[in-house]
C-alpha positions in Angstrom: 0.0 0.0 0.0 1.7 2.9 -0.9 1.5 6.1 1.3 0.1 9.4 0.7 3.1 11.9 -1.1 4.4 14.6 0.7 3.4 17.9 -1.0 6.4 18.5 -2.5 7.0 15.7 -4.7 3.3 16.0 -5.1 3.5 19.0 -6.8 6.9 17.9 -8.9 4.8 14.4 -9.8 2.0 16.7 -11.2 4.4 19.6 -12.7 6.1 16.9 -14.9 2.8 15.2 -15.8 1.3 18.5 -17.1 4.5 19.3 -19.0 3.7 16.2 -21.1 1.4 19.0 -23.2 4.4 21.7 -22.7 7.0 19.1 -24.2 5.0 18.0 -27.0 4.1 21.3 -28.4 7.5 23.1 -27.5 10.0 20.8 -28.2 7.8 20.4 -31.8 8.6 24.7 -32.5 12.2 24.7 -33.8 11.5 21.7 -35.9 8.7 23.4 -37.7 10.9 25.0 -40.4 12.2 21.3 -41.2 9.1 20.0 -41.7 7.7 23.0 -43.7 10.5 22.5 -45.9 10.1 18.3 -46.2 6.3 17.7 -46.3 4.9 21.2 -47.2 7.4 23.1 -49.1 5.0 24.6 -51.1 2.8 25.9 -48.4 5.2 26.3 -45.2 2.9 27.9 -43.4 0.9 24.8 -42.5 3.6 23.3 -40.5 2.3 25.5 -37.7 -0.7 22.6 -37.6 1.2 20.0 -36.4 1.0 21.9 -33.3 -2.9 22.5 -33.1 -3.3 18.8 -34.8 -1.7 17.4 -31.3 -3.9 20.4 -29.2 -7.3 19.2 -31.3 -6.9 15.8 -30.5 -6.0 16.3 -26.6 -9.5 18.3 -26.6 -11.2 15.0 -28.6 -9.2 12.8 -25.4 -10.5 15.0 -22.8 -14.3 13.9 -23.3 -13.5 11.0 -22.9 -11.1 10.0 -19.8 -12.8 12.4 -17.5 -15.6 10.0 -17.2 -13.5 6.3 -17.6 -11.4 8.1 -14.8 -14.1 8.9 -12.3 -15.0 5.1 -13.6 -11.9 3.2 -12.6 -9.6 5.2 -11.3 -6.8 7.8 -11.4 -4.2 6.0 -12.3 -5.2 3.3 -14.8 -6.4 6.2 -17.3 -2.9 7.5 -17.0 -1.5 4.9 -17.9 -3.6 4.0 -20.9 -3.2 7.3 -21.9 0.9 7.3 -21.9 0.2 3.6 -23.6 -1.7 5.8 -26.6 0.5 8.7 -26.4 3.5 6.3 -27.0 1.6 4.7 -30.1 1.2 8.2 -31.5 4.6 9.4 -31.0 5.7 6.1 -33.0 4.0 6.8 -35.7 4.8 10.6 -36.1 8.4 8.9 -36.3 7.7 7.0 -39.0 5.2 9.3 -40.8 6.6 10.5 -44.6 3.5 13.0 -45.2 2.1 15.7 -43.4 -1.0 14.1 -43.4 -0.2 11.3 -41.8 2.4 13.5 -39.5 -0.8 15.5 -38.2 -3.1 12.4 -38.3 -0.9 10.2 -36.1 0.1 13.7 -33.7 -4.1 14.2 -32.9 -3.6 10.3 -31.7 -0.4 11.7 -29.7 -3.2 14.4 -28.2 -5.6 11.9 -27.6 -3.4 10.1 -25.1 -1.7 13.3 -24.2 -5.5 14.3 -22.6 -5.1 11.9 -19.6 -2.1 13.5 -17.7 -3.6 17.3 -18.2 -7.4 16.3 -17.0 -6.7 13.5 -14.7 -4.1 15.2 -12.9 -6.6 17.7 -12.0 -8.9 15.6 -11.3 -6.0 14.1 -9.1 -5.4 17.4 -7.1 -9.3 18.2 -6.9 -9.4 14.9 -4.8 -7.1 16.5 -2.3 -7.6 20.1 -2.0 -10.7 22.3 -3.6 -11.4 26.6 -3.9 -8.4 29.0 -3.0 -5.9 26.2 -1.8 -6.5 24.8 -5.0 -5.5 27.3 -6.9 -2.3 27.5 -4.6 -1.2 24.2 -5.4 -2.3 24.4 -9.4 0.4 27.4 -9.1 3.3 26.0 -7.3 2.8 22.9 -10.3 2.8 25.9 -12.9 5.7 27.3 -11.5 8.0 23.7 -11.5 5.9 23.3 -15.0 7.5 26.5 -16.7 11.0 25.1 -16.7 9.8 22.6 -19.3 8.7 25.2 -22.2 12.3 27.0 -20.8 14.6 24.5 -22.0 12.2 22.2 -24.8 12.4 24.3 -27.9 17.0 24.1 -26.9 16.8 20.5 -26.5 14.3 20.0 -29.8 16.9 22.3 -31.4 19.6 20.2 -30.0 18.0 16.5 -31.1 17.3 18.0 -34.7 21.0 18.9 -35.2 22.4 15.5 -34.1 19.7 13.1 -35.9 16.7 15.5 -37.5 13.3 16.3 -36.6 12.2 12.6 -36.3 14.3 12.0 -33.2 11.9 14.2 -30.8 9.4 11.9 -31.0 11.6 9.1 -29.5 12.5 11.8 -26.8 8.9 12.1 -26.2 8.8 8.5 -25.7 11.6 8.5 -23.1 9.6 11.3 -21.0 6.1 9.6 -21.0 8.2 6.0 -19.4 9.7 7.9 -16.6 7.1 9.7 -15.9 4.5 6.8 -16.0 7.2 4.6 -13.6 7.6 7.7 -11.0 3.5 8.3 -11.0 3.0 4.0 -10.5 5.8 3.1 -8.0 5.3 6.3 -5.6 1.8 7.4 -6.2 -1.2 6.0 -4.6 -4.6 6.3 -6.2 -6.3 9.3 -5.1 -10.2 8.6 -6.0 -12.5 8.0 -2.8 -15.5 6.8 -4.3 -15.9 5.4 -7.8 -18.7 6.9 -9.9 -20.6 4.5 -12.1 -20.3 4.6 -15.7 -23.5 4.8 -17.3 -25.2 7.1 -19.6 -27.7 8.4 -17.1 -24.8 9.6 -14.6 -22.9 11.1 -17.6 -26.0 12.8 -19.2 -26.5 14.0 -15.0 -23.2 15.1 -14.5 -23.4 17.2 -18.1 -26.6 18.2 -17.0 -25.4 19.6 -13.8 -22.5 21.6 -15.6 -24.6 22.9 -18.2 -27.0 24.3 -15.6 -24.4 26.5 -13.8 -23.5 30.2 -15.3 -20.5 30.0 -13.7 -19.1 26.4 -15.2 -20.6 27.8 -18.6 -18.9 31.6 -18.7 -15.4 30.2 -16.7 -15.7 27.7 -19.7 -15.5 30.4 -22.4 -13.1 32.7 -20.4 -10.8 29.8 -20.4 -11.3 29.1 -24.2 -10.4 32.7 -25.0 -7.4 32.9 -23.2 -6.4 29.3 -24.4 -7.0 30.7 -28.2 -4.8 33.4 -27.6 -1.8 30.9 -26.1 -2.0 28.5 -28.7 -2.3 31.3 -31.4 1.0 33.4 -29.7 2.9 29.7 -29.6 1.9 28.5 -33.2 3.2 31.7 -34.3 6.0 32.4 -32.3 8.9 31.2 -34.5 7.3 32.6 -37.3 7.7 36.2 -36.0 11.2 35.9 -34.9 12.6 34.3 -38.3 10.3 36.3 -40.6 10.0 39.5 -38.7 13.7 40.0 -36.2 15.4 36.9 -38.4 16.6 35.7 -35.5 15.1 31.7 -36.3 18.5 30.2 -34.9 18.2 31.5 -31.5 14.5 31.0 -31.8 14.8 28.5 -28.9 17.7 30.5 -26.4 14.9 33.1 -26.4 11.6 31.6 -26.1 13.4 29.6 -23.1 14.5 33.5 -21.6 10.7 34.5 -21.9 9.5 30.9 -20.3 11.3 31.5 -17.2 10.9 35.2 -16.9 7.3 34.7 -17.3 7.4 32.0 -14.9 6.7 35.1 -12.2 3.3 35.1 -12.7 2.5 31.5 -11.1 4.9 32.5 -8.2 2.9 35.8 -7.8 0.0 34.0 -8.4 0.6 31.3 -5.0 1.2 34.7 -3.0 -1.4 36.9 -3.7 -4.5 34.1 -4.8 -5.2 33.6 -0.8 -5.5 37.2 -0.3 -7.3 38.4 -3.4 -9.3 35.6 -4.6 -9.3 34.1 -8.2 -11.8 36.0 -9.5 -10.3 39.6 -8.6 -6.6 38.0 -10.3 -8.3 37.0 -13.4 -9.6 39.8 -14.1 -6.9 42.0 -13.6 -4.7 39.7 -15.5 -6.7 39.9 -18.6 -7.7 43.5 -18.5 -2.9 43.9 -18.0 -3.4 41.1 -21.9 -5.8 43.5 -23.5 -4.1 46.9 -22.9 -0.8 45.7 -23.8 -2.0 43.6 -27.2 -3.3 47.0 -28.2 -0.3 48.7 -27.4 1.6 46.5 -29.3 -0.5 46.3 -32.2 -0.5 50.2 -32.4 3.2 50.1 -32.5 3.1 47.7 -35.6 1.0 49.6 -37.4 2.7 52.8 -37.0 6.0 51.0 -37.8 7.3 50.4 -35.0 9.3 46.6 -35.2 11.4 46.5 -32.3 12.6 43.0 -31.1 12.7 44.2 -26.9 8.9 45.6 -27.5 8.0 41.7 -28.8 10.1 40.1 -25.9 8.3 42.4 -23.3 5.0 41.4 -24.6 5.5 38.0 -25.0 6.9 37.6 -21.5 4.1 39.8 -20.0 1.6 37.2 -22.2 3.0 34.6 -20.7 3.1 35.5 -17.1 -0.5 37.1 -16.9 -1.5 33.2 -18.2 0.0 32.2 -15.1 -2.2 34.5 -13.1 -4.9 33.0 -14.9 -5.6 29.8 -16.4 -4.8 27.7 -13.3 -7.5 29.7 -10.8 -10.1 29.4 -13.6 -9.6 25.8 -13.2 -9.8 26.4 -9.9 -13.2 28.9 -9.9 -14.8 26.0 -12.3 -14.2 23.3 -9.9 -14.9 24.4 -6.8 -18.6 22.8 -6.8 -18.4 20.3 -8.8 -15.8 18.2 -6.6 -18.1 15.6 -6.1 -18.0 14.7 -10.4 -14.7 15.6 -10.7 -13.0 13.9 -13.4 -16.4 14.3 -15.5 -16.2 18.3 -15.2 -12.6 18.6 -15.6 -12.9 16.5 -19.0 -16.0 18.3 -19.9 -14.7 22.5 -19.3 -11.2 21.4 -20.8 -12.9 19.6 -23.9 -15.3 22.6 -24.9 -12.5 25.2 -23.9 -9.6 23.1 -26.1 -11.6 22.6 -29.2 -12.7 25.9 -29.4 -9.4 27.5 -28.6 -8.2 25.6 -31.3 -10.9 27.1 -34.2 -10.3 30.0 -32.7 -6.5 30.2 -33.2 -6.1 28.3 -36.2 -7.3 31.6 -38.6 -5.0 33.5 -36.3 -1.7 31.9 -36.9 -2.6 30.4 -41.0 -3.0 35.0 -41.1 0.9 35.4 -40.3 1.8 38.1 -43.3 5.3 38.1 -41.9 4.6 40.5 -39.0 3.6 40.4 -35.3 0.4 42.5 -35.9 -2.0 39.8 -36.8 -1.4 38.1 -33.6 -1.8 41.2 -31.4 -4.6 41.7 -32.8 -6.2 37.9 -32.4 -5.1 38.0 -28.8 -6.5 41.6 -27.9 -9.9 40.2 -29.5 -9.9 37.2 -27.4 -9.1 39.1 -24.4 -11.5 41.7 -25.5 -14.4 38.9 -25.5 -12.8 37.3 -22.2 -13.5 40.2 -20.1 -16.8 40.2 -20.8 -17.6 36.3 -20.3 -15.5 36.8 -16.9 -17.8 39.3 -15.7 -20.7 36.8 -16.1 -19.0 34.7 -14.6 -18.2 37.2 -11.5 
């Protein structure tokens, strides 16, 4: 019988689990050019899908292991999950199209799905509201080291044996992981919920009833639209725009862990403020300065600092953000946990991903259509919050 994990290595176990979505789509951003250039050379620019192919199928994924988790348990779904993840990584190895590249990576997101919602679902069992949200930010902060250093290595495993080679890194990752989460952690669900279609059309019910799951949903697609837009079209920017693509990844690892101040401000000031009153202030600090930076590029103004300072504010107000709206959304729905966390990440994945697919395929070799996107999201995401509030 193993014992219950001290709260440290709690939070590390969980930090590395969640970076299985941070690794996937990072490590994938300085290998984008490569595959542009071997399966799409004619039309580059849809490269940037193999990152919102593995995002669309992780949303598909969440629907599903939610519900099979509440079912039979924590850790089982994890590990079927790494078992699919590993399946899809394979065949993105072995993949010699970009079709079959972005088919197999949605079956990487698929099995990618069970780490991010069951290991919420994980620390739902064990702490709920504003302590919650503490802990959901001291995994954030561990998580950010990931997205530091995963476009350097991806850089690094493309120079010694090309683009391929990630995916068997990817493999490596999901084994450890999967041997530290069986041999140390114990399972963490109570009470089993049956799995039947009247306690999942209850549960759904019960979500769909409640303006707050409903308008923290959107808020949380908004804001999730905007990250996956800024990271599809990240490397874009800085070799089109400040041709700087071979120190892409020295950079984006400089704004990771700058911006990883906004989950340690986040554990600080959550207790005292409340989630509601940091989200809100978060996205109003996204809005003004996407504007800002959007003015600048249309009056001509291209400097490389101004992109760094926005990207690492982007980044860091996300930490003040997405993990207390998991947090605000959960809070009374412990009780179907796994169901609601698949449920609100689902919704707020798939329709991050319609949402930011126009805004990164519109990259015209400048910064501006992606200030704009993200000022409309955040725009729109003020006023679902305040429904919300």
């Amino acid at each position: 019988m193993l014992k219950p994990l001290r709260q440290g290595e709690f939070v590390a176990l969980m930090a590395l689990l969640f970076a299985t979505v941070a690794i996937s789509i990072d490590a994938m951003l300085p290998a984008l050019p490569q595959i542009a250039g071997s399966l799409s050379p004619d039309a580059p620019n849809r490269a940037q899908l193999v990152i919102t192919a593995f995002v669309f199928g992780m949303g598909l994924g969440t629907l599903f292991v939610g519900p099979l988790a509440d079912a039979f348990g924590r850790k089982p779904m994890m590990i079927w999950g790494a078992g699919l993840y590993i399946i899809g990584a394979l065949a993105c190895y072995f993949a010699n199209s970009l079709e079959m590249l972005l088919l197999a990576r949605v079956v990487q997101g698929l099995g990618a799905a069970a780490p991010r919602v069951v290991g919420t679902a994980m620390i739902r069992d064990q702490y709920k509201g504003r302590d919650m949200a503490r802990i959901l930010s001291l995994v954030m902060m561990i998580f950010t080291i990931v997205p530091a250093i995963a476009p350097l290595m991806g850089q690094g495993v493309i120079h010694l044996a090309g683009y391929h080679a990630i995916f068997l890194v990817y493999i490596a990752f999901s084994v450890v992981t999967m041997a530290w989460l069986i041999l140390r952690q114990p399972e963490t669900l109570s009470q089993a919920r049956p799995l039947s279609v009247a306690s999942l059309l209850q549960a759904a019910r019960e979500l769909a009833q409640s303006r707050m799951v409903i308008a923290v949903t959107l808020t949380q697609s908004l804001l999730l639209a905007a990250l996956f837009s800024t990271l599809s079209s990240q490397q874009s920017i800085f070799d089109a725009q400040f041709d700087r693509a071979a120190s892409f990844p020295m950079w984006f690892g400089v704004i990771a862990l700058a911006s990883a101040l906004g989950s340690v401000v986040n554990a600080k000031v959550v207790m005292r403020l409340g989630m509601a009153r940091v989200v809100t202030a978060a996205i109003a600090g996204m809005l003004i300065l996407s504007i800002f930076a959007a003015m600048a590029n249309l009056a001509g103004i291209f400097a490389f600092p101004l992109h760094m300072l926005w990207s690492i504010a982007m980044f860091s107000l996300m930490g003040l953000s997405m993990g207390n709206l998991n947090a605000m959304a959960m809070e009374k729905v412990g009780h179907i946990a796994g169901m609601a966390s698949s449920m609100i990440t689902a919704i707020s994945t798939v329709i991050s991903v319609v949402l930011a697919i126009p805004v990164g395929l519109a990259f015209n070799g400048t910064a501006l259509p992606l200030y704009l996107g993200v000022a409309g999201f955040m725009a729109l995401a003020s006023v679902t919050l305040r429904i919300a509030r």
